[in-house]
C-alpha positions in Angstrom: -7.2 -11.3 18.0 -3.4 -10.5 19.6 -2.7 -7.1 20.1 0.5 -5.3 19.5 1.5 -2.7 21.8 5.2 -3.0 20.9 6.2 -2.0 17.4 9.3 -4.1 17.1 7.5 -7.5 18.0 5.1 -6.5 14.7 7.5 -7.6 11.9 7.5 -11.3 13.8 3.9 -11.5 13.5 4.2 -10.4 10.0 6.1 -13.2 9.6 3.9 -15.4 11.1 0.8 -14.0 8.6 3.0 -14.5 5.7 3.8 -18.6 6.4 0.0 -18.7 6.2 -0.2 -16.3 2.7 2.8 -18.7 1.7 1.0 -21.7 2.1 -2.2 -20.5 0.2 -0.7 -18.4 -3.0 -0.3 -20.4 -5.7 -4.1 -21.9 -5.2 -5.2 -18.1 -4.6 -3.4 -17.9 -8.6 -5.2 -21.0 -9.8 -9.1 -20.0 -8.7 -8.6 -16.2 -7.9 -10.7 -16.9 -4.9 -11.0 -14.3 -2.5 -8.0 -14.4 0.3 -10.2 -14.9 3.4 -7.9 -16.8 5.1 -5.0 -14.8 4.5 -6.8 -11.7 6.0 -7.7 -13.7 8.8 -4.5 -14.5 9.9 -3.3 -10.4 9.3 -6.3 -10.2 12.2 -5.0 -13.1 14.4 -1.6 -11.6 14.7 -3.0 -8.3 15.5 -1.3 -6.9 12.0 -4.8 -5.0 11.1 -4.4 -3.3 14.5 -1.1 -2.3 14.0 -1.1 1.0 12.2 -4.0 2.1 14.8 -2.9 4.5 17.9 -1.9 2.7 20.7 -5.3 3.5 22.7 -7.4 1.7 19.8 -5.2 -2.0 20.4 -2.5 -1.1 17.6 1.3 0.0 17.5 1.0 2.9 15.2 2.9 1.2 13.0 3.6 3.7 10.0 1.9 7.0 11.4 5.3 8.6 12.6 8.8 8.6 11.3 10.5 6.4 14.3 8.0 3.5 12.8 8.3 3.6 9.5 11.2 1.1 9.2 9.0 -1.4 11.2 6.5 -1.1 8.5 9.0 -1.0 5.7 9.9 -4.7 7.1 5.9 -6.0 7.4 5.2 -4.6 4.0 8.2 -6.8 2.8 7.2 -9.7 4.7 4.1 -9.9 3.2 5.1 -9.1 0.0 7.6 -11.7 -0.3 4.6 -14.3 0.8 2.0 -12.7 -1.3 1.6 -10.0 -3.4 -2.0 -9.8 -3.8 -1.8 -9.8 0.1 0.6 -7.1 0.6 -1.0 -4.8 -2.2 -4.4 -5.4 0.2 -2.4 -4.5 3.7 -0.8 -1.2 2.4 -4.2 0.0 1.3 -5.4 -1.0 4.8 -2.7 1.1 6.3 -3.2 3.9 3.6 -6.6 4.2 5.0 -5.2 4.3 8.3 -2.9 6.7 7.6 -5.0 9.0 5.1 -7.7 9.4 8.2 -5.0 9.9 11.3 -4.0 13.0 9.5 -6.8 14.4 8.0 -10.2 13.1 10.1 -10.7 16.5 11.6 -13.4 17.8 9.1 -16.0 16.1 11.5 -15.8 17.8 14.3 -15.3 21.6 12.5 -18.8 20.7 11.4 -20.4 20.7 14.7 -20.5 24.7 15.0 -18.1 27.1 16.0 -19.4 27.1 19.5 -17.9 23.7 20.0 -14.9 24.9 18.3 -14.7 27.6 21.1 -15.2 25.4 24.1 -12.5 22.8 23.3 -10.4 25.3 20.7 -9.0 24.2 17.4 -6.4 21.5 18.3 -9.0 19.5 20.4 -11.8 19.5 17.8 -9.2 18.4 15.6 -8.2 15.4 17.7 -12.0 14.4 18.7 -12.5 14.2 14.6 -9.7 11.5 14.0 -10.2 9.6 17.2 -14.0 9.2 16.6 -13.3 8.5 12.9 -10.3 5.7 13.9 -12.7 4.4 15.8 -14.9 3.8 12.7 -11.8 1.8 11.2 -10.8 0.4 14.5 -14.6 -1.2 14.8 -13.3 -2.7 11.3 -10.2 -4.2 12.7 -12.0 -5.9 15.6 -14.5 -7.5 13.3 -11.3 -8.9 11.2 -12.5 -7.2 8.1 -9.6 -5.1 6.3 -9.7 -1.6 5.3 -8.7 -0.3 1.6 -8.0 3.0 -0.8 -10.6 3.5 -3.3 -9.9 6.0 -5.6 -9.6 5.2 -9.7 -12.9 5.6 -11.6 -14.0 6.5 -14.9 -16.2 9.2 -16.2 -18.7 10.3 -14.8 -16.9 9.3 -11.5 -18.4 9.1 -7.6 -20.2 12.0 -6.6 -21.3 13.0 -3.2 -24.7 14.7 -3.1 -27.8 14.8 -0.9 -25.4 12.5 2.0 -25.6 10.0 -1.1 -22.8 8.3 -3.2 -23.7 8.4 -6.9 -21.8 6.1 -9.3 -18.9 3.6 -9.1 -15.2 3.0 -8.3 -12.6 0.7 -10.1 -9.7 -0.8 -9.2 -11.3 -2.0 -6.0 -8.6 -4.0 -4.2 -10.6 -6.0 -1.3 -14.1 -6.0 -3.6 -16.5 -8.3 -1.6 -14.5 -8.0 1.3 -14.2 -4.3 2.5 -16.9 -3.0 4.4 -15.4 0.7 5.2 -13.2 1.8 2.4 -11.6 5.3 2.4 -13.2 6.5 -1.0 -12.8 9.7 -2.8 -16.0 11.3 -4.5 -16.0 15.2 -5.8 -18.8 17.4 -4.0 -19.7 21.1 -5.5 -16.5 22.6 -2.9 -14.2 20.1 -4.8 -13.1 16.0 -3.9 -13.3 15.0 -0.3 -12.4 11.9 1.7 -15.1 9.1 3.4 -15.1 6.3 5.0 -19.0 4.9 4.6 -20.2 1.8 5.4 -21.0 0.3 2.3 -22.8 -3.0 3.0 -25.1 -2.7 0.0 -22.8 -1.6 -2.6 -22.5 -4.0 -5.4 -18.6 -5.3 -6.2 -18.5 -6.7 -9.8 -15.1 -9.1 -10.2 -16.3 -9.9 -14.0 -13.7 -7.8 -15.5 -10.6 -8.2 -13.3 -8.6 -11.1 -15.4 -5.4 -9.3 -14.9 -2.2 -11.0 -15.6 -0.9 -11.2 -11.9 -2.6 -10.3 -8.7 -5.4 -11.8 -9.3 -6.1 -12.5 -5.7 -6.0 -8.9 -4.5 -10.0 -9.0 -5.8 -8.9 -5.6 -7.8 -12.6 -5.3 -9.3 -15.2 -2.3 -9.8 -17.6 -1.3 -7.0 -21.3 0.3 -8.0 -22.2 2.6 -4.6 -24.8 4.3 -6.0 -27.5 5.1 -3.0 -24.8 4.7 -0.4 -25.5 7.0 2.5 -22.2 9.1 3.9 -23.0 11.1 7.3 -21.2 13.8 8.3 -18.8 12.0 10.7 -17.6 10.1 7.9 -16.4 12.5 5.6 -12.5 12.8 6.2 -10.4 16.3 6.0 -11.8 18.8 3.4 -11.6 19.4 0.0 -8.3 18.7 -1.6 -6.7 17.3 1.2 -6.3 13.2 -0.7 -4.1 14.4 -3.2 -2.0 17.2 -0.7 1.8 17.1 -0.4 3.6 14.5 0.7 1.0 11.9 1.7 -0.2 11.3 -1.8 3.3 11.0 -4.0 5.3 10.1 -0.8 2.9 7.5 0.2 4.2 5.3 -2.7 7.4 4.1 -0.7 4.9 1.7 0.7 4.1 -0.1 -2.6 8.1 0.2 -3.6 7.9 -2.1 -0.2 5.7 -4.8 -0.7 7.5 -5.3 -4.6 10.8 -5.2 -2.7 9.7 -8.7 -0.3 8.4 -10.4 -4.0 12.2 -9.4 -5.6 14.0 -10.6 -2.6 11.9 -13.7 -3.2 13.3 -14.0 -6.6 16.7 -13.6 -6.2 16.0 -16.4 -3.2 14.3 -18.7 -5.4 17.4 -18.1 -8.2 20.0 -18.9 -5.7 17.8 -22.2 -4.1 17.8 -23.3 -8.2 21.1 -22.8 -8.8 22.3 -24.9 -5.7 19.8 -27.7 -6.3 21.6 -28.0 -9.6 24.6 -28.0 -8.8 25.5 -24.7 -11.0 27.0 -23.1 -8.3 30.0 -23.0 -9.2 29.4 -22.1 -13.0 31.3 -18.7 -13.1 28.6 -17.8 -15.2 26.3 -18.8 -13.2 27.8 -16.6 -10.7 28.0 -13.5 -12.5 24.4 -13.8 -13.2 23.3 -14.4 -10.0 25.4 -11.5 -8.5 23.8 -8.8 -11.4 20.4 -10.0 -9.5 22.0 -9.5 -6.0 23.0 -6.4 -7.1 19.5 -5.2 -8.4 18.0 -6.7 -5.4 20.6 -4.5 -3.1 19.5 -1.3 -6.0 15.6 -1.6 -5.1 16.3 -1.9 -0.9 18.5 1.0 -1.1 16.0 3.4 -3.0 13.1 1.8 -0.9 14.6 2.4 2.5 16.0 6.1 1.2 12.5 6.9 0.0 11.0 5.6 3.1 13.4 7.6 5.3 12.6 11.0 3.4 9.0 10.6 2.9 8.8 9.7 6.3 10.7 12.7 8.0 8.5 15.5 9.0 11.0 18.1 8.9 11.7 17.3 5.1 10.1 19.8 2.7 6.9 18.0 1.1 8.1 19.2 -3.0 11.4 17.2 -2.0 9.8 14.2 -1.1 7.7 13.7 -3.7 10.0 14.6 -5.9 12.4 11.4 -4.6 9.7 9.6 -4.2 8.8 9.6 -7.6 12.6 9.1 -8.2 12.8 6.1 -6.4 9.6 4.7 -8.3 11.7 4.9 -11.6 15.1 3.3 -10.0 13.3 0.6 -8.3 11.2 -0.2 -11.2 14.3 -0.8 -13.2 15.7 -2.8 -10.9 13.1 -4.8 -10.2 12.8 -5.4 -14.0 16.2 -6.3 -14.5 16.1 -8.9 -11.6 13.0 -10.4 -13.2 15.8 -11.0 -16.8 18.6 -12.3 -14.9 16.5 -14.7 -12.8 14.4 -16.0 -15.8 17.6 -16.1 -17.8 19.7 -17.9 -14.8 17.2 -20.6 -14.1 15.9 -21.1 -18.0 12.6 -22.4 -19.2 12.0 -24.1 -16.0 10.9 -20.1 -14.4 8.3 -19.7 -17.1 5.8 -23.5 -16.7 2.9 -23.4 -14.0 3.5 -24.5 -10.9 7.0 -22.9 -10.6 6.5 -20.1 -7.7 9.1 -17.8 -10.0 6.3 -17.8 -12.7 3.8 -17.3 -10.7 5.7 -14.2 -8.6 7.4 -12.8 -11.8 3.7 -12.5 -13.0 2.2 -10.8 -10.3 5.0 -8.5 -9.9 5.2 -7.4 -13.3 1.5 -6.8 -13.0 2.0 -4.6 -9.7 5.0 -2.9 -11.2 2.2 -1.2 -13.1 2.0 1.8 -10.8 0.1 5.1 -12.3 1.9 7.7 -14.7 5.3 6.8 -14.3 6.6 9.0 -17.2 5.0 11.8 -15.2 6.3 10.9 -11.9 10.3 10.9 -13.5 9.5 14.3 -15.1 7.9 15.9 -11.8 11.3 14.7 -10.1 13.3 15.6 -13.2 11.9 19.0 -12.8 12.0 19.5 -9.3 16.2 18.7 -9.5 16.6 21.3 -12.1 14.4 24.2 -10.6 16.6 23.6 -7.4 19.7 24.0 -9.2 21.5 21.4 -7.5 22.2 17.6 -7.0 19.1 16.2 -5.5 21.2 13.9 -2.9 22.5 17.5 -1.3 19.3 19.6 -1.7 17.3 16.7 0.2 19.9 15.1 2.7 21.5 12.2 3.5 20.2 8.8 4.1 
């Protein structure tokens, strides 16, 4: 396992992860075996330490504003090798991210006598860093971290120090040991990071489209034990402005690395073929280019707000969710000119464009994006003014 002190020496190892995710993706699409290897290599070039703090062996890649365009460039990395990959490493630095801000809950619990020794700021310190530790422990034993969230009725419920009932949409199941889940408790949902060795994952129903690596099953955790150290923040807190809607500037940059892959598999056909210089050809091509440039433009503006403390939390997430709806359109609309550009060729097994077209459309898929245009639709029109001005500048 290689540390990474050094931000800017993180995308390189990224790079050196995603020749291995490369290598590996199309038989990862044939068998939808799990990507152990893959998640090995993340751990070899230090790239599940690197959102961590700098005292737990990371770079704290992601958890402040001067990083973000590091991680921006590791999410795309990845995401150009792999999708299934990069959809498992942003939930690993979701988690990450989700406990460095709110893992304070902890230590409020130990009594207010603590809480007068050391004061408010401390406790709230101590709570994170022994709850980083927790993921940090996960890091070291090269097992990834994830986001578990979806469910269906009656949901995960958190009673007794037990989990009762099951998660979906389990990205990582069989292979996370320590997920950040959310489970609702009489005082509302909260935030924990359990050990759950004994749950049972269930892959049976996860014969999605695309993505079929990222091991996006249900999880039963019914018995599971959560101690007080491991629940994260309080009530409310997953879903609190900006982390929640802003977060998703991190998916926007995994889907970015699969359309630049696109629009570099388009141009390698093209030249192989001699169509190069087919003015129509051309024309094509450049309406991909210029779709490609679309999505890195509203994924590096949405980064930059979302990331930007001083920003106010309704105006991120209101371009946030913005962004979500111009870069899905773009990315759509590269997937037509590429298919159209290279023919029938783009749509027969083994071709990689076939096989990333379908696992991008599948991660396109985000939650309520008709909601997430009218939240930002709103927001613009209650501010009386053109959203560019009200929020700044890239």
């Amino acid at each position: 396992m290689r540390n990474l002190p050094v931000p800017h020496l993180v995308p390189a190892a990224a790079r050196r992860a995603a020749r291995v995710a490369d290598r590996l993706a199309a038989r990862r699409d044939h068998d939808a075996s799990l990507p152990n290897t893959e998640v090995a290599a993340l751990h070899r070039y230090g790239l599940l330490h690197a959102p961590l703090p700098l005292r737990l062996g990371g770079a704290a890649t992601g958890l402040n504003a001067a990083t973000a365009p590091v991680l921006r460039d590791v999410l795309r990395i990845i995401g150009g090798a792999s999708l299934p990959l990069g959809r498992l490493y942003e939930g690993h630095v979701n988690a990450v991210r989700l406990t460095a801000r709110y893992g304070d809950a902890a230590m409020r619990r130990c009594g207010d006598a603590a809480m007068r020794r050391c004061g408010d700021a401390a406790m709230r310190r101590c709570g994170a860093a022994a709850q980083m530790a927790l993921l940090a422990a996960e890091c070291n034993a090269g097992r990834i971290s994830a986001v578990w969230n979806a469910e269906s009725p009656p949901g995960l419920v958190l009673t007794g120090g037990r989990l009762v009932g099951a998660k979906r949409y389990t990205s990582g199941t069989g292979m996370v040991r320590r997920p950040l889940v959310t489970a609702m408790t009489p005082a509302g949902m909260v935030m924990a990071i359990p050990d759950i060795s004994g749950a049972v994952g269930d892959l049976s129903e996860w014969l999605p489209t695309g993505i079929a690596a990222s091991a996006t099953g249900g999880t039963e955790m019914t018995g599971i034990v959560v101690a007080a150290s491991e629940i994260v923040g309080a009530p409310g807190d997953y879903y609190r402005t900006p982390l929640f809607a802003g977060g998703a500037w991190r998916v926007l940059a995994v889907q970015l690395g699969a359309v630049e892959r696109l629009v570099g598999l388009h141009r390698e056909a093209m030249n192989v073929r001699g169509r190069s210089g087919d003015p129509v050809q051309r024309a094509r091509f450049g309406e991909a280019l210029a779709r490609c440039e679309a999505a890195r433009l509203w994924t590096a503006r949405a980064a930059a707000i979302a990331e930007d403390p001083a920003r106010d939390a309704a105006a991120v997430d209101a371009f946030v969710n913005l962004a979500r709806h111009g870069f899905e359109r773009a990315a759509l609309e590269v997937i037509e000119r590429v298919q159209r550009g290279i023919g029938l060729s783009a749509m027969l097994r083994p071709s990689p464009v076939e096989r990333i077209v379908r696992d991008l459309s599948t991660y396109l898929r985000q939650p309520f994006p008709d909601a997430a245009l009218d939240a930002a639709s709103g927001w613009s029109m209650a501010a009386g003014g053109d959203m560019h001005t009200d929020i700044g500048d890239y």
